[in-house]
SEKOL-142955 format. One record per residue (C-alpha): x, y, z. Coordinates in steps of 0.001 Angstrom, whole numbers, padded with zeros to 6 digits, always signed. Layout:
<nodes>
XYZ/...
</nodes>
This chain:
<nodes>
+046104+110276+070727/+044278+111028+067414/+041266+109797+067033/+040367+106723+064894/+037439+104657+063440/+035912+102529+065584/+033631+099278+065154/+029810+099767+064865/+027951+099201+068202/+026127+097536+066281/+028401+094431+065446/+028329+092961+068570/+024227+093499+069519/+022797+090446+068333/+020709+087874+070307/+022989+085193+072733/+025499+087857+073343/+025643+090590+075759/+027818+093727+075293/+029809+094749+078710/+030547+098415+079135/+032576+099651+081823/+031917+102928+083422/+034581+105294+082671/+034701+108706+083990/+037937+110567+083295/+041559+110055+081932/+042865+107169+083674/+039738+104503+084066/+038934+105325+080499/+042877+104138+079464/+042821+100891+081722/+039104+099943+080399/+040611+100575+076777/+043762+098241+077536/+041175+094800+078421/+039633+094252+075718/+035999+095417+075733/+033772+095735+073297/+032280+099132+074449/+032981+101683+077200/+030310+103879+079042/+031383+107389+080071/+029081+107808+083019/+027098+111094+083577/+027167+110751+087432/+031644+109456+087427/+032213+112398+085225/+030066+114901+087282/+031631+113969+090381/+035553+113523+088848/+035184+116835+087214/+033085+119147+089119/+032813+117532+092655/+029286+117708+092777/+026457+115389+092480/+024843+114173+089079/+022005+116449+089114/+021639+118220+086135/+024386+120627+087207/+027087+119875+084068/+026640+121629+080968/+026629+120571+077324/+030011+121999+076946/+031537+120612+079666/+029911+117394+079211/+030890+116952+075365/+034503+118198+076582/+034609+114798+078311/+033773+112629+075729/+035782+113987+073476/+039029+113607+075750/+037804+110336+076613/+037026+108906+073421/+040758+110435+071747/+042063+108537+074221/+041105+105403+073686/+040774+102543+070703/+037090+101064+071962/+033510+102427+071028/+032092+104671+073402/+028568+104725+074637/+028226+108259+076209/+025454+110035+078930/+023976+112666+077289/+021528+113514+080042/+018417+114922+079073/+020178+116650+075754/+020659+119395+078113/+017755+121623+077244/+014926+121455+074640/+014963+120183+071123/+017573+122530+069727/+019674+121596+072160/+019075+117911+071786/+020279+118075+068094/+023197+120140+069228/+023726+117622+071769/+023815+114694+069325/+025996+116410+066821/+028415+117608+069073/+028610+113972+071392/+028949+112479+067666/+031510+114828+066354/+033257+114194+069697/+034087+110813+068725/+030965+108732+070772/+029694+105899+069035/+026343+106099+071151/+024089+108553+072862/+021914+107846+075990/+019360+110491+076115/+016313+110302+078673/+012909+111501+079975/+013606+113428+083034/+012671+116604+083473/+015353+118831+083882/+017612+119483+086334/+017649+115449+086017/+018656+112984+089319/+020687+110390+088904/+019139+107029+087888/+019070+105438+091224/+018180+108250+093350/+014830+109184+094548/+012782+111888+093331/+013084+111476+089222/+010254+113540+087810/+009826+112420+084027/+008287+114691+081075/+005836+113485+078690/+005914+110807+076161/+005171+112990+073591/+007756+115487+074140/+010279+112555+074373/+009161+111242+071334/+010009+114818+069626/+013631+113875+071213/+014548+111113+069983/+013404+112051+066460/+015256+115178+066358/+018098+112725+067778/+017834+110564+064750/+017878+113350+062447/+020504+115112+063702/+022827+112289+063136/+025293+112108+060586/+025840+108092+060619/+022803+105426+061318/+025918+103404+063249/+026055+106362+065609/+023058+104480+068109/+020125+106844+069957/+020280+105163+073075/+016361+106034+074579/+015934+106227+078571/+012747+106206+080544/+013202+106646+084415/+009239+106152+084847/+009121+103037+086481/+009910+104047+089745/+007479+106998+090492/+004846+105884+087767/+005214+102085+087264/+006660+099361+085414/+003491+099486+082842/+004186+103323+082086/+007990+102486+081600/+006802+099483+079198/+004256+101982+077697/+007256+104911+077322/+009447+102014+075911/+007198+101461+073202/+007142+105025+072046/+010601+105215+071932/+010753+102478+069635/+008302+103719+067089/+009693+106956+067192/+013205+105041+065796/+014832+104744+068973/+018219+101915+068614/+017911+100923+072132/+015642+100752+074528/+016771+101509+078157/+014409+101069+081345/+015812+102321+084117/+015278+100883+087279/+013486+097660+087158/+013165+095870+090705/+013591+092158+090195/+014750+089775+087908/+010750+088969+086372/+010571+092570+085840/+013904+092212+083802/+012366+089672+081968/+008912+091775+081014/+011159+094703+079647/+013372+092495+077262/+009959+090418+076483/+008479+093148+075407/+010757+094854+072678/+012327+093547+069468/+014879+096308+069730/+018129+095475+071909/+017238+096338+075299/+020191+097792+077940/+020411+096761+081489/+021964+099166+083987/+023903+097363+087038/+024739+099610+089365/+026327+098264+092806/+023648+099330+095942/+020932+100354+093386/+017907+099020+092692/+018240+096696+089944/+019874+093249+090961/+023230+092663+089433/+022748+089630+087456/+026060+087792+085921/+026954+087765+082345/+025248+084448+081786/+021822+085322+083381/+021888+088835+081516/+021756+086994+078118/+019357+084453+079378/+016995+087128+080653/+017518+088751+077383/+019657+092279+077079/+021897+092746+074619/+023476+095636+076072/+024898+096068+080438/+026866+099005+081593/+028467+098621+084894/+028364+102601+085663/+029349+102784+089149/+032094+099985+089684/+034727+101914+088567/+034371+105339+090676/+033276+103086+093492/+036406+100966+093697/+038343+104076+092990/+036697+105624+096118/+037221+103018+097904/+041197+102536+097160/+041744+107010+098211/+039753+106341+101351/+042069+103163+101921/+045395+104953+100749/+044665+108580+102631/+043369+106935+105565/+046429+105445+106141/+048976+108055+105190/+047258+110511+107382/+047388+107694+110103/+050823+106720+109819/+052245+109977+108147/+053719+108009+105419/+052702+105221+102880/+055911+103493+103970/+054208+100333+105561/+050832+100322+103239/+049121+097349+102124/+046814+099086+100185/+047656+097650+096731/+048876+100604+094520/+049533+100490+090723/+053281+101006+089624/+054460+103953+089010/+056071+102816+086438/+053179+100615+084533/+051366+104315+085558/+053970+105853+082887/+053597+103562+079759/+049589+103787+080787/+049501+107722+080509/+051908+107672+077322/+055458+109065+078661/+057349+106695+076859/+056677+108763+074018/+057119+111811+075515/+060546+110533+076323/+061300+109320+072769/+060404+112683+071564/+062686+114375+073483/+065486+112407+072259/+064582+112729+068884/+064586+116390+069119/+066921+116920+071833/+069465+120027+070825/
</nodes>
């Protein structure tokens, strides 16, 4: 699929609405998210680490192979996509590398944070963070490096958990002086915590809900009430696809057959149309010898 021009991210963040962005992570969840009608997808760092490499989200994927996904993902699909960029995968050169190449790639947004590298995933322990200053220098190079002001610098801090919820707020702040589009605290423990961060900002603020971390997954209604403009849903997607192969392979190895499964499977052939063979089919006919 060639790639097209998408709607500005920034259409949809206004205040009463909330964007929703699915977690994509390789070919498949990125065409089914595309199909239902969202407004943005989110190619997650830690789905894409573990669908490509098999290894945890850790700072072990490189720029290359990194920017290799969102390129394949965002080709293959209509919607704006919102894509982890990790720490920009080294220092500043490499940050406006980073932005240049996610934005050539096809990515509509970047999500660059404060870790210090390698970086942990955003609900593990042990995140170490660098200092404002230096993520300051970031997130200007970001903006710089930019060839659209519709392509959005997406600015993480993962300092509230190992340095506080002032530090984060503190952080915040400095992103958004230093021209970041949205601000992103990662991590916040409880809905009045919630509340401070998007209190606290006139820039659209970005909620991450991930299932079994340590932000509470609040609905679509209480996420505009509290105030976000912006909620990815990173980990749904590669969890429920977990969960489904564990179902699936438990059984066949069980029963030596998927003959009798309940597990609910998608059709093979809705699994066709999905992936595009219809027009690999029409092709051959209209070039058949």
């Amino acid at each position: 699929m060639t790639a097209t021009k998408k709607p500005s991210l920034k259409t949809y963040l206004k205040p009463g609405h909330v964007l929703i962005a699915p977690g994509v992570f390789e070919g498949i969840s990125a065409r089914i998210a595309d199909r239902l009608g969202f407004q943005a997808l989110y190619m997650t760092g830690y789905g894409a680490v573990a669908s490509s490499l098999g290894l945890p989200d850790a700072g072990t994927a490189t720029y290359t192979e990194m920017v290799s996904r969102v390129e394949m993902i965002a080709r293959s699909t209509k919607t704006p996509l919102i894509a982890d960029a990790d720490t920009g995968y080294g220092g500043l050169l490499n940050v406006e590398r980073t932005v240049k190449g996610y934005e050539s790639a096809g990515a509509s947004a970047i999500q660059l944070e404060d870790q210090e590298f390698p970086k942990k995933c955003g609900h593990t322990p042990g995140r170490r963070v660098i200092p404002t200053a230096e993520m300051v220098k970031k997130i200007r190079v970001a903006r710089e490096s930019r060839d659209s002001a519709d392509f959005l610098i997406i600015a993480r801090t993962d300092a509230r958990t190992t340095l506080g919820l002032d530090e984060a707020l503190r952080r915040g702040e400095a992103f958004a002086k230093a021209g970041a589009d949205v601000i992103f605290i990662e991590s916040p423990e409880s809905v009045e915590e919630m509340r401070k961060i998007t209190a606290s900002f006139e820039q659209p603020c970005l909620a991450n809900m991930v299932e079994g971390g340590r932000t509470p997954i609040m609905s679509r209604t209480e996420l505009i009430e509290i105030g976000y403009r912006i909620a990815i849903f990173p980990a749904a997607g590669f969890l429920a696809a977990a969960a489904a192969l564990d179902t699936i392979y438990r059984g066949l190895k069980e029963q030596g057959s998927t003959k009798s499964t309940n597990a609910p499977l998608y059709p093979f052939s809705d699994m066709n149309t999905l992936m595009g063979f219809e027009h690999v089919w029409d092709f051959d006919k209209r070039h058949a010898e």
